[in-house]
Biotite code that builds the C-alpha atoms (Angstrom):
import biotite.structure as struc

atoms = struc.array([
    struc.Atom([209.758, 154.385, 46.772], chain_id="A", res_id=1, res_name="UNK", atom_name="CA", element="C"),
    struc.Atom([208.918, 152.368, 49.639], chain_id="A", res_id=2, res_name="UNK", atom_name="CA", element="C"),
    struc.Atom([211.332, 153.742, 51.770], chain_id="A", res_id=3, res_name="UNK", atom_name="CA", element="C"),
    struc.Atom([209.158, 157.551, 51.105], chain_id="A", res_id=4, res_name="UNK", atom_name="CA", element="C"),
    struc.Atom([206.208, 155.704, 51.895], chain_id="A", res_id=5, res_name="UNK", atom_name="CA", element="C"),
    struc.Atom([207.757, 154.665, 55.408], chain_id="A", res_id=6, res_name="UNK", atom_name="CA", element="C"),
    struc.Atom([209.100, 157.966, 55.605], chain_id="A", res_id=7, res_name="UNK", atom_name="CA", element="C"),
    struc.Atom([205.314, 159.582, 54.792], chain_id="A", res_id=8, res_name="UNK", atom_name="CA", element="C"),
    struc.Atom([203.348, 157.788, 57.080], chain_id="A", res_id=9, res_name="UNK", atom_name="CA", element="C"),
    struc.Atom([205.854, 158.871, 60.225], chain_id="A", res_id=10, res_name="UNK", atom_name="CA", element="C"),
    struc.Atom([205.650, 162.528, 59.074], chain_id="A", res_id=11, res_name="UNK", atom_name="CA", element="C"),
    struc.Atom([201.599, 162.126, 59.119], chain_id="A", res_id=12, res_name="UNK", atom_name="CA", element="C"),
    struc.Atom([201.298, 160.343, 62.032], chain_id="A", res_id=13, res_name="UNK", atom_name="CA", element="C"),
    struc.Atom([203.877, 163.095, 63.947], chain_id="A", res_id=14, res_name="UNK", atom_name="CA", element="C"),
    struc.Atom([200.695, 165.907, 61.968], chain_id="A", res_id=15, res_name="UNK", atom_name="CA", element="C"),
    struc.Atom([198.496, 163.625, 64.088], chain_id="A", res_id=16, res_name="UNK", atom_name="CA", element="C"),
    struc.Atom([199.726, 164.253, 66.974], chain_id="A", res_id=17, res_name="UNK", atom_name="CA", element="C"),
    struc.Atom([200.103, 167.695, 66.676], chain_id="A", res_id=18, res_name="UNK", atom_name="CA", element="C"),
    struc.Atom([204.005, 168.156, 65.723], chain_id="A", res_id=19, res_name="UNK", atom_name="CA", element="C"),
    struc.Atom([205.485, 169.604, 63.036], chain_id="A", res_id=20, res_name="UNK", atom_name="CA", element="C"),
    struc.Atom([207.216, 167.983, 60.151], chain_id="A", res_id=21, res_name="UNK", atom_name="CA", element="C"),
    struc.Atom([209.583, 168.767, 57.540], chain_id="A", res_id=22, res_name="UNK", atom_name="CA", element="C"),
    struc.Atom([210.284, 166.869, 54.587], chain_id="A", res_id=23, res_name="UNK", atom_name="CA", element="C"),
    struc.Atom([213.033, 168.151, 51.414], chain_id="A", res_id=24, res_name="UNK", atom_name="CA", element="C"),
    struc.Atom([212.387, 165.743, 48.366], chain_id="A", res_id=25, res_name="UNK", atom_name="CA", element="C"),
    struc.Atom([209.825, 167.174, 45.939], chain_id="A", res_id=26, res_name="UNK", atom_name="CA", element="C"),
    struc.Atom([208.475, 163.336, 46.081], chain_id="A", res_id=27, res_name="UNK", atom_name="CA", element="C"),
    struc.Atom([208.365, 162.777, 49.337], chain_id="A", res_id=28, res_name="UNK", atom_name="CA", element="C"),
    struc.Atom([206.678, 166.875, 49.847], chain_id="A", res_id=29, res_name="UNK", atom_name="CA", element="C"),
    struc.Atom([204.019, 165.299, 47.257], chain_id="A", res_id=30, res_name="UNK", atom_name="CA", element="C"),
    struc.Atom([203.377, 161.995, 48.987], chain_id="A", res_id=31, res_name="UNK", atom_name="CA", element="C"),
    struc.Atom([202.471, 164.149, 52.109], chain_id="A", res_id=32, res_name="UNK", atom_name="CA", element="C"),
    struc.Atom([200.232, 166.768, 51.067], chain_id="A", res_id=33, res_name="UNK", atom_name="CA", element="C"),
    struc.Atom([198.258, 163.886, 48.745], chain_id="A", res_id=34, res_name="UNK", atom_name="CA", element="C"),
    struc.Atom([197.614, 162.027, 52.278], chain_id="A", res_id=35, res_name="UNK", atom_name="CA", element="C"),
    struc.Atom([196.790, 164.971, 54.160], chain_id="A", res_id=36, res_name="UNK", atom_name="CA", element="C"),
    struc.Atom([193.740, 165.925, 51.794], chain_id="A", res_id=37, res_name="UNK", atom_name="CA", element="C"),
    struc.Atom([192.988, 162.459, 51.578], chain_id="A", res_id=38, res_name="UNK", atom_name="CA", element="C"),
    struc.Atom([192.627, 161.750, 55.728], chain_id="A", res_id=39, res_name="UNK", atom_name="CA", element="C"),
    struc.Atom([191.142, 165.929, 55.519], chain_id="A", res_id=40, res_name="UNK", atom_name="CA", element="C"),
    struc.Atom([193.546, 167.263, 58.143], chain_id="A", res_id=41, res_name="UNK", atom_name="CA", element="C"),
    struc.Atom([194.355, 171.009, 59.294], chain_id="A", res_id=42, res_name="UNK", atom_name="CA", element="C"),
    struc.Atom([198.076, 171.618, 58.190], chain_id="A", res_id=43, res_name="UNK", atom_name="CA", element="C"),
    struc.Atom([199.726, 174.781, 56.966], chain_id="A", res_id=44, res_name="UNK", atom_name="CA", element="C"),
    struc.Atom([202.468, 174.299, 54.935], chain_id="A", res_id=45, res_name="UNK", atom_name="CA", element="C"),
    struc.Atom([205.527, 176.305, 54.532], chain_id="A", res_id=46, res_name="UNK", atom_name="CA", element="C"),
    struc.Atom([207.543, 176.630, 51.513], chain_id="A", res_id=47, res_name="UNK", atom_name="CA", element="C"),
    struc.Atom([210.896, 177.652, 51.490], chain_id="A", res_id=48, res_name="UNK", atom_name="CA", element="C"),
    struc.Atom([213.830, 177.092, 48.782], chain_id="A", res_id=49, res_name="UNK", atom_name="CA", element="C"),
    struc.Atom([215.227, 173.686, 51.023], chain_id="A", res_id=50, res_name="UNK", atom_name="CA", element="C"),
    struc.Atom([211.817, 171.487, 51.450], chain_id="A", res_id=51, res_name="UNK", atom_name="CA", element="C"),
    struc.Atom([208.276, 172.287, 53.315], chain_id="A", res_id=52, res_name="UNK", atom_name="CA", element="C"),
    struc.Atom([207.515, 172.491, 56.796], chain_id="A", res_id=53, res_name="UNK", atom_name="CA", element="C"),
    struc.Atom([204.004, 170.637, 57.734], chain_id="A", res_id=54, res_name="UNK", atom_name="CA", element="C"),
    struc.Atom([202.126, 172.619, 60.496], chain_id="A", res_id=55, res_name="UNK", atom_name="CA", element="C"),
    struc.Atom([199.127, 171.431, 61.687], chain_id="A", res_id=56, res_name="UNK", atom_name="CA", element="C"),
    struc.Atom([196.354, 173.613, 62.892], chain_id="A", res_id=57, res_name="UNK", atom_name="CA", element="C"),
    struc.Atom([194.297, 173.594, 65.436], chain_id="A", res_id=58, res_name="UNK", atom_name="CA", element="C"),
    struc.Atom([190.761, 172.126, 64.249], chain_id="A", res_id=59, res_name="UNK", atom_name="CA", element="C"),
    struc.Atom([188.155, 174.856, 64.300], chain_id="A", res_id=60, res_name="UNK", atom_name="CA", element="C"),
    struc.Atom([185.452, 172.348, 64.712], chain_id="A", res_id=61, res_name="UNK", atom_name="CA", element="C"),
    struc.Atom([186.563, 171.323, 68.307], chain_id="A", res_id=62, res_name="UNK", atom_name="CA", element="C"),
    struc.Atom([186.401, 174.883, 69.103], chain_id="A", res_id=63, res_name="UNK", atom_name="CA", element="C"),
    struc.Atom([182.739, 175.851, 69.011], chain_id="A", res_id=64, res_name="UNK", atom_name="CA", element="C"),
    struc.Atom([181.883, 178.518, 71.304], chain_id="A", res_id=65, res_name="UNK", atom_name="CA", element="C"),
    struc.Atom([179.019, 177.777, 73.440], chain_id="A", res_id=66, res_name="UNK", atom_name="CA", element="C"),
])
């Protein structure tokens, strides 16, 4: 378990920084998405049959038109 947890915060902290991340294990897929809606980030995710691809988004709030 602590290894996901290693694993988790990398694949947040790539989010952060505006790359993509991809993770397979149901666990680790869990881990993820329970951390993004905790730290309330813009990500899209994408399901497939192998895993789930984290894509953040671009956040709408920094984008106020004047």
């Amino acid at each position: 378990m602590l290894n996901k947890r290693r694993i988790r915060d990398e694949k947040i902290r790539q989010l952060k920084a505006g790359r993509n991340a991809y993770a397979e294990s149901h666990e680790l897929i869990r881990l993820i998405k329970r951390d993004i809606e905790r730290e309330n980030l813009h990500v899209h995710y994408d399901t497939t049959r192998t895993g789930c691809w984290f894509i953040p988004l671009p956040n709408t709030e920094d984008k106020k038109s004047s």
